[in-house]
ZAMI-546522 format. One record per atom (N, C-alpha, C): residue in one letter; y, x negated, z. Coordinates in steps of 0.1 Angstrom, whole numbers, padded with zeros to 4 digits, always signed. Layout:
BEGIN
aYXZ
...
***
This chain:
BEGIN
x+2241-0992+2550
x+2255-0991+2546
x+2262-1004+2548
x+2271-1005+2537
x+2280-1024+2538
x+2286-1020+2552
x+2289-1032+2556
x+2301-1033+2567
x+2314-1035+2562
x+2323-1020+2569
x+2337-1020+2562
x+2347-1036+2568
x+2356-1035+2564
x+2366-1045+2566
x+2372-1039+2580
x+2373-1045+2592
x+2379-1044+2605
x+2395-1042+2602
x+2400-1033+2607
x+2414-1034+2616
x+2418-1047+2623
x+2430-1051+2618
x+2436-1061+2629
x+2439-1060+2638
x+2434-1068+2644
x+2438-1065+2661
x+2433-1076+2671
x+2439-1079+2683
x+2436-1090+2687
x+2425-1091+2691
x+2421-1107+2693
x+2410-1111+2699
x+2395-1100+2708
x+2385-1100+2704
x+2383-1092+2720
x+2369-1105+2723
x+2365-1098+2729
x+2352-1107+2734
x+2336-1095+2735
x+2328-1100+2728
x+2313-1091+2728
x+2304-1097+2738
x+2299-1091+2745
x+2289-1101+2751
x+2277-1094+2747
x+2264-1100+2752
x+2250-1094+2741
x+2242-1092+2758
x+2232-1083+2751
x+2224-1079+2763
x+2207-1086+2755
x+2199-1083+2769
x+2186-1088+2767
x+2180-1088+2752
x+2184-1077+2747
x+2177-1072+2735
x+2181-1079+2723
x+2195-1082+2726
x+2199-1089+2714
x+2194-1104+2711
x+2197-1112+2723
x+2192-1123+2726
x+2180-1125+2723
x+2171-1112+2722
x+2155-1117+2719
x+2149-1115+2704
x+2159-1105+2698
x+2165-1104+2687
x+2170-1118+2676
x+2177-1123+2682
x+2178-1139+2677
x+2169-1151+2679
x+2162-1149+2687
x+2152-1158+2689
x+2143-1155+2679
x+2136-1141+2678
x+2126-1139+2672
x+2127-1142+2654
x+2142-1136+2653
x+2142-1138+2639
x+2145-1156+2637
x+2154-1166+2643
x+2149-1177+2645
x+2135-1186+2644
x+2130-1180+2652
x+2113-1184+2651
x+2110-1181+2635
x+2118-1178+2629
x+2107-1173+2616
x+2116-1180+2604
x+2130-1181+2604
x+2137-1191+2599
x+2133-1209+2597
x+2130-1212+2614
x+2122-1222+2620
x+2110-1226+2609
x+2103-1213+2609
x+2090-1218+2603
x+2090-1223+2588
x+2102-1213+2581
x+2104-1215+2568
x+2109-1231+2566
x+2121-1231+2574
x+2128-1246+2570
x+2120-1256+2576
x+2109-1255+2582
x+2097-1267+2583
x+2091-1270+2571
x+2087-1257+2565
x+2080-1258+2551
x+2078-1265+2541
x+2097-1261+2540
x+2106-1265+2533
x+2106-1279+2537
x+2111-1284+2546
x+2110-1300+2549
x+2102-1306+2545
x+2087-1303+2550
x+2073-1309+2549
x+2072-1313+2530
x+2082-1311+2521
x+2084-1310+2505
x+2095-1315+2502
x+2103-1325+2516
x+2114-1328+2512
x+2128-1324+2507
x+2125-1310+2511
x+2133-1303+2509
x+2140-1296+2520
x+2156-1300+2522
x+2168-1301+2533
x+2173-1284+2533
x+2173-1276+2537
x+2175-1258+2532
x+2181-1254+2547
x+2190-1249+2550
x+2197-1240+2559
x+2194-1227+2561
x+2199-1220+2570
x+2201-1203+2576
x+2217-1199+2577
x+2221-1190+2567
x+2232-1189+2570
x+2234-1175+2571
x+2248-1170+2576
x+2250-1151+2581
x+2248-1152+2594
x+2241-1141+2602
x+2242-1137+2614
x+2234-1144+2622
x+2222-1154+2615
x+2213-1157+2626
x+2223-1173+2626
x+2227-1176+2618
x+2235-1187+2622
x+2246-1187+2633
x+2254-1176+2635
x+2263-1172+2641
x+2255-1167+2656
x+2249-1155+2653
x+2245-1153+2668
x+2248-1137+2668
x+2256-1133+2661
x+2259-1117+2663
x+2244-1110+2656
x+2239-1111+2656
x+2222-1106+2648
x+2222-1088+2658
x+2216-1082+2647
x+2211-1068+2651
x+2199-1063+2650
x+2189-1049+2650
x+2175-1050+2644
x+2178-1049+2633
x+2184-1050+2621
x+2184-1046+2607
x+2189-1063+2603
x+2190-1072+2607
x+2196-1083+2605
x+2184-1091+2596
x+2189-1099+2582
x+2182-1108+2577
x+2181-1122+2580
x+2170-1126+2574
x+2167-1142+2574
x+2168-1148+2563
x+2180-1150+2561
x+2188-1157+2553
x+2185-1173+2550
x+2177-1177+2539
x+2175-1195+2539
x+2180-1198+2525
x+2182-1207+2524
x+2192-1208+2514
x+2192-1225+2511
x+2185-1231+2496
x+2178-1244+2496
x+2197-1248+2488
x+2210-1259+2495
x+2216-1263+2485
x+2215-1271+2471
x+2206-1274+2475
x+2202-1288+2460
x+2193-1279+2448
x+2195-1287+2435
x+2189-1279+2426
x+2169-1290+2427
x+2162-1278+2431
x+2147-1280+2429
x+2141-1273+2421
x+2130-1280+2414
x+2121-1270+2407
x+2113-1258+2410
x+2115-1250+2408
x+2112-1237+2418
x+2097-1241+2422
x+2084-1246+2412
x+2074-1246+2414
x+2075-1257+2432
x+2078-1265+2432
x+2081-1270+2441
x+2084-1263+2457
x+2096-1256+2453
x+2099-1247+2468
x+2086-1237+2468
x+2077-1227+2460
x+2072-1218+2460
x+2060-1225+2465
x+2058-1240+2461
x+2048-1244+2461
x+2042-1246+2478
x+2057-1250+2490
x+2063-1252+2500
x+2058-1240+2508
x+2058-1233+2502
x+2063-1218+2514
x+2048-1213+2509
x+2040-1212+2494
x+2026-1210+2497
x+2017-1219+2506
x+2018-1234+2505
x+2011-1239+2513
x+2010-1241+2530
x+2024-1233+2533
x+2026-1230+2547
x+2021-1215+2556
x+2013-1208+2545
x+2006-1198+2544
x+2016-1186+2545
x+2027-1187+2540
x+2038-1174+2533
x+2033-1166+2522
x+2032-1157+2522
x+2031-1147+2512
x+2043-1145+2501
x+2040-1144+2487
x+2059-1138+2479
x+2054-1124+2477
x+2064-1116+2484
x+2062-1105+2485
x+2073-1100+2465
x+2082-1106+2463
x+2092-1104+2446
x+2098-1118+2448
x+2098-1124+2434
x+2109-1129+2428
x+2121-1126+2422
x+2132-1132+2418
x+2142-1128+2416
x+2152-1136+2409
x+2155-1133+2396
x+2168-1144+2391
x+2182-1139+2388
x+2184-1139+2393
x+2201-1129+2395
x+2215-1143+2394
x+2228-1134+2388
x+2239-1141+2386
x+2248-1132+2390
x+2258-1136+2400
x+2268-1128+2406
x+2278-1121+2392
x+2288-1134+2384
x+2293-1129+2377
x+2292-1140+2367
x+2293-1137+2351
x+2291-1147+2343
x+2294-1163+2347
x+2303-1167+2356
x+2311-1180+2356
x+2303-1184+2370
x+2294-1178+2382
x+2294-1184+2388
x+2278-1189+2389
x+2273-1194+2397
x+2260-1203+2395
x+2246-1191+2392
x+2234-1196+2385
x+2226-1191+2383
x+2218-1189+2394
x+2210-1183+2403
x+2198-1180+2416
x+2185-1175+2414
x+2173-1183+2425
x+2161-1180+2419
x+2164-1172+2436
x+2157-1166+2444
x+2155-1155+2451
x+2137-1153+2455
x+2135-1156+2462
x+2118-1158+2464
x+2119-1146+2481
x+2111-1134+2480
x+2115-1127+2492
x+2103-1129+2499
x+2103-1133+2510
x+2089-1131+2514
x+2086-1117+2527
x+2092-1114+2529
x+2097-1099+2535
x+2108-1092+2530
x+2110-1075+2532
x+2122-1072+2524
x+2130-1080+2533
x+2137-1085+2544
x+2144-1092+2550
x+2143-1107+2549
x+2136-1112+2545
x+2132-1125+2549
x+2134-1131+2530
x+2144-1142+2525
x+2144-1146+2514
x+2148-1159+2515
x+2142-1165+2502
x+2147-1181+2499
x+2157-1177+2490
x+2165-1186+2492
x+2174-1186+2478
x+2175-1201+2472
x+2176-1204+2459
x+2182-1216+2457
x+2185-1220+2441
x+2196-1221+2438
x+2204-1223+2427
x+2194-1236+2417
x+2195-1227+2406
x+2191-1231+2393
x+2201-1244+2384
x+2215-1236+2388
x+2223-1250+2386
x+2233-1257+2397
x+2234-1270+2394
x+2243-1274+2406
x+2254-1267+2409
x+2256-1261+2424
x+2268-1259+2427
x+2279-1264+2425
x+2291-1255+2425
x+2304-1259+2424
x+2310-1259+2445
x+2324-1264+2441
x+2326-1265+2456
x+2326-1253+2463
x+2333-1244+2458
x+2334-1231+2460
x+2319-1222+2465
x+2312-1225+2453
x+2300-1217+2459
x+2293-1222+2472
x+2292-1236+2472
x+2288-1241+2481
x+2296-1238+2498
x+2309-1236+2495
x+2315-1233+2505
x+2316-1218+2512
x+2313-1208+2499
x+2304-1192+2505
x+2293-1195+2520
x+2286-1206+2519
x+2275-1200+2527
x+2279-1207+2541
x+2290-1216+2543
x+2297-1221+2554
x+2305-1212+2557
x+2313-1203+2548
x+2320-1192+2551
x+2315-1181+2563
x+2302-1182+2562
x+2297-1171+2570
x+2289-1180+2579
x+2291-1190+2583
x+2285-1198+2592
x+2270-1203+2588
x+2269-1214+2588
x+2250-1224+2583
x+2251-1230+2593
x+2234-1234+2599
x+2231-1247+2605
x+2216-1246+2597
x+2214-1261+2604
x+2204-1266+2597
x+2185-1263+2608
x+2176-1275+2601
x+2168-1270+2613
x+2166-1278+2626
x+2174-1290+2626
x+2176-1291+2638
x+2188-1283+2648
x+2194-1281+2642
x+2204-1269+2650
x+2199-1259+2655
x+2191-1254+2648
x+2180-1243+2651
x+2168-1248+2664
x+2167-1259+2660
x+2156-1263+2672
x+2161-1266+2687
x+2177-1270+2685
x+2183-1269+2699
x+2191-1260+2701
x+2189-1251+2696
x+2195-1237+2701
x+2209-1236+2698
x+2215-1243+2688
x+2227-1240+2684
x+2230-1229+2674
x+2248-1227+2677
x+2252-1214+2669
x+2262-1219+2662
x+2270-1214+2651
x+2283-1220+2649
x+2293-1210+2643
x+2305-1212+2646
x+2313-1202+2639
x+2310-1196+2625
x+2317-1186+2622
x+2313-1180+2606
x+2318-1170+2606
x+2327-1160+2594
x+2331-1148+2591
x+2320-1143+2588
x+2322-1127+2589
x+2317-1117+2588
x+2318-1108+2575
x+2313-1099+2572
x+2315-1088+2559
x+2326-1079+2563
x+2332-1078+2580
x+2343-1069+2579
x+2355-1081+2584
x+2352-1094+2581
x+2363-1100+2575
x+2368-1104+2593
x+2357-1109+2600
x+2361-1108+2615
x+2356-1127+2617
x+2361-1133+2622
x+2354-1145+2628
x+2347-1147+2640
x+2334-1148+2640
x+2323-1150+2650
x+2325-1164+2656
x+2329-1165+2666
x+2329-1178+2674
x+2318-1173+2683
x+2312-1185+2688
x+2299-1183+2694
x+2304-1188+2709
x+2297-1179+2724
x+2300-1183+2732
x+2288-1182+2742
x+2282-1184+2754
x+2274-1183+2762
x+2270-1172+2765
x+2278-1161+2765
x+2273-1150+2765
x+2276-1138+2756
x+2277-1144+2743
x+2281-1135+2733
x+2289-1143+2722
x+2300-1135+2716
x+2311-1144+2706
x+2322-1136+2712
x+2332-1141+2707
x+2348-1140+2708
x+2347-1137+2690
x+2357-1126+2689
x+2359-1122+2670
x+2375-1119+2663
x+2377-1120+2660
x+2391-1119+2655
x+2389-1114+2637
x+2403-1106+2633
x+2404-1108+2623
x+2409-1119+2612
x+2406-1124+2602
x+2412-1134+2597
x+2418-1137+2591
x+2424-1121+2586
x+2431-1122+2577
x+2447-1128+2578
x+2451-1125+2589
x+2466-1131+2593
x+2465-1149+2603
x+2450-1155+2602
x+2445-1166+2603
x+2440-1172+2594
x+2445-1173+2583
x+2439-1182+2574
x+2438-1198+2577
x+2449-1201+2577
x+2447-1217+2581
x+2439-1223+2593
x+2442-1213+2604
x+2433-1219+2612
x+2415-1218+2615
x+2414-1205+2603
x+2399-1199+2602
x+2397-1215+2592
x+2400-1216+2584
x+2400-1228+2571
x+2400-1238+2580
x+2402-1243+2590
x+2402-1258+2594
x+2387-1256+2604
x+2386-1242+2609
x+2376-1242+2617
x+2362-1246+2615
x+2361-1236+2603
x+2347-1236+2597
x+2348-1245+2584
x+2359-1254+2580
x+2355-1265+2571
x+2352-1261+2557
x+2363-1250+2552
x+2363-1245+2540
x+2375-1243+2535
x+2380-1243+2523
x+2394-1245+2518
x+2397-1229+2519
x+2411-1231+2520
x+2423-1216+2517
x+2418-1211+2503
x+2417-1219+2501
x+2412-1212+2484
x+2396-1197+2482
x+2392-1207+2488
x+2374-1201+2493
x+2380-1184+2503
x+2388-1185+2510
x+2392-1176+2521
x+2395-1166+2515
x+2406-1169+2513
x+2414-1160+2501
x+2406-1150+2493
x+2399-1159+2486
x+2391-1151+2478
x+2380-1142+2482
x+2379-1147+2494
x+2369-1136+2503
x+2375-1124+2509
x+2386-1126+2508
x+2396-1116+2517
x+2402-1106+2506
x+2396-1111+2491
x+2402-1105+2479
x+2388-1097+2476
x+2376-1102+2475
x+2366-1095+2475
x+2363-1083+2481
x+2364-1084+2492
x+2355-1077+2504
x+2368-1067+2505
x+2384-1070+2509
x+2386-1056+2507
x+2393-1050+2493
x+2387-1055+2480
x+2385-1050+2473
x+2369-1036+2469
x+2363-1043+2479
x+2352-1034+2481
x+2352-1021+2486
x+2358-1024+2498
x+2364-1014+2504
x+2370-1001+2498
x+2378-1007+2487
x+2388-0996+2479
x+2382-0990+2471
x+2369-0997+2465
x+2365-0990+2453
x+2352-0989+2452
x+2345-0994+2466
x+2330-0995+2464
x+2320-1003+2461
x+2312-1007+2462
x+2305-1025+2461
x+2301-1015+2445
x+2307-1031+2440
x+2303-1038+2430
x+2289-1040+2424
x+2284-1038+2412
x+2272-1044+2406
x+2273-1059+2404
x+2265-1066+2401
x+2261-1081+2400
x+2257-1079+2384
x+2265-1095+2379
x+2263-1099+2366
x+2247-1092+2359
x+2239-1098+2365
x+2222-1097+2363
x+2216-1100+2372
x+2203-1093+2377
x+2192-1091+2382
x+2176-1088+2373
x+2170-1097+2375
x+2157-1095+2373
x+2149-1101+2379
x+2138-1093+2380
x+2128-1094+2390
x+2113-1103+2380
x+2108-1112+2383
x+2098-1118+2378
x+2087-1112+2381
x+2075-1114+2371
x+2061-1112+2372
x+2058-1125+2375
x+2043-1121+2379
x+2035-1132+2387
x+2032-1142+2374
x+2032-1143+2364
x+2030-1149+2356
x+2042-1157+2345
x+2054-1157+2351
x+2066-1160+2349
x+2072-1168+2364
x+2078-1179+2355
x+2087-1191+2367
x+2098-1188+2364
x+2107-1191+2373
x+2123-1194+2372
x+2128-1200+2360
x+2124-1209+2356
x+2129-1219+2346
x+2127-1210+2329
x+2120-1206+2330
x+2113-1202+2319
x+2120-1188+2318
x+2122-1180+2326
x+2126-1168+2326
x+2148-1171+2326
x+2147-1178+2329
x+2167-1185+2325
x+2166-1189+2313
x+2156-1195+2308
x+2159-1203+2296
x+2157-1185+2286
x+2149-1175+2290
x+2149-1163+2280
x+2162-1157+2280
x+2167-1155+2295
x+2183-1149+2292
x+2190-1155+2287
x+2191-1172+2292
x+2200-1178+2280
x+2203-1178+2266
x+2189-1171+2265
x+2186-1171+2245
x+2194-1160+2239
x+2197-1149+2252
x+2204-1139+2246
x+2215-1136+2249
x+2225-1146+2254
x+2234-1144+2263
x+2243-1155+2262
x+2254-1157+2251
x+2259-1166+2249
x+2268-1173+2263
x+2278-1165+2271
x+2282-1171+2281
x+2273-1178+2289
x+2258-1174+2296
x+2251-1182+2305
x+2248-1194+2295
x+2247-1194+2283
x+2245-1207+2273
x+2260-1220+2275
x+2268-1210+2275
x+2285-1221+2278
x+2284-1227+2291
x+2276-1219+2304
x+2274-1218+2315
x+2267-1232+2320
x+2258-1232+2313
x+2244-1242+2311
x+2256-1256+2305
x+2259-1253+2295
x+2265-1264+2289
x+2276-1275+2300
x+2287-1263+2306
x+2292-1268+2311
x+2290-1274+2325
x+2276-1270+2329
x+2272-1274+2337
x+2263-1288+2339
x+2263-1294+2324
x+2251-1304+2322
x+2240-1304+2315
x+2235-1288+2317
x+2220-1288+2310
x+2220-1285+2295
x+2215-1295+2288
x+2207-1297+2279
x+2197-1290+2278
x+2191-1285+2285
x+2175-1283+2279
x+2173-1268+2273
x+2183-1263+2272
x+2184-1247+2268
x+2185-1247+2252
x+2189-1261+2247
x+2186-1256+2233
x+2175-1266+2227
***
């Protein structure tokens, strides 16, 4: 079940017990392994959501997420020779206007993500929204702030986080985590729009065969789909026609 939008109300403080703590570690260890992979291919990729933050639960993902545009063969190529399994592939688009995604799962919890075309600021500012570090952050045990799905800010503390809501903090949530009013807003327009009417379907989702790449499988929806074609254009790429 999504997590609804919080009540405002002031500050409080969470603190975590043994279980949680080992909880983040463990799914860590496995984030760790991925963005080594990834490295060892020159490739720079983050963890962003709750393992970045620190609030993690048993139902919690491992969120990796490559910002730069790579050839998928490349990333897949990364995570096979680090002896990862692809459990599905995946090329999905939120809504016509915003960036194209390849999606590589390697557990139902455990996914790569990484955009097919260059990000805009915006998008790229989603995944700082909910808090990223990298993998040296990860290797020294760091956490960093980041909003939540009920619209709460996770500040990280020694023994737990401090959370608030953010909706009557925008400016100071915005200077915190290093993302414009603009990016906020629109999160706070989302999510309790969700609320009122129910999560949303996504632009497109398809799932690839083992015998189909990323590249190859965008260039087929593009063929049939004039806006991802304007999408492509305005984004640079040439190679769709």
């Amino acid at each position: 079940m999504a997590k609804k939008v919080s009540p405002v109300y002031e500050i409080r403080e969470v603190f975590y017990n043994q279980e949680r703590w080992l909880i983040l570690k463990k799914l860590r260890a496995v984030a760790i392994d991925i963005l080594k992979a990834l490295k060892g291919r020159g490739i720079e990729g983050i963890v962003h959501g709750s393992i970045a933050r620190g609030d993690v639960n048993e139902k919690s993902d491992v969120d990796v997420f490559i910002p730069e545009v790579f050839p998928s063969y490349i990333v897949e190529g990364a995570l096979h020779d680090a002896g990862f399994q692809i459990l599905k592939r995946e090329l999905t688009q939120a809504t016509p206007n915003h960036v194209v995604k390849a999606i590589v799962y390697l557990d139902e919890n455990v996914k790569v993500t990484f955009p097919l075309l260059s990000l805009r600021q915006r998008e790229r500012e989603f995944y700082k929204f909910g808090g990223e570090i990298g993998l040296s952050d990860l290797l020294e045990g760091r956490r960093t702030p980041g909003v939540d799905k009920r619209l709460m800010l996770i500040f990280p503390t020694n023994y737990g986080h401090y959370e608030y809501s953010i909706i009557y903090n925008t400016v100071e949530v915005s200077r915190l985590i290093g993302v414009s009013l603009e990016l906020i807003n629109e999160r706070i327009r989302v999510l309790t729009r969700r609320d009122e009417i129910g999560r949303t379907g996504i632009y497109f989702k398809t799932e690839l065969h083992d015998d189909e790449n990323f590249e190859e499988k965008l260039r087929e929806r593009a063929a049939k789909d004039p806006s991802l074609r304007r999408l492509l254009s305005q984004r640079g790429m040439k190679f769709i026609y």
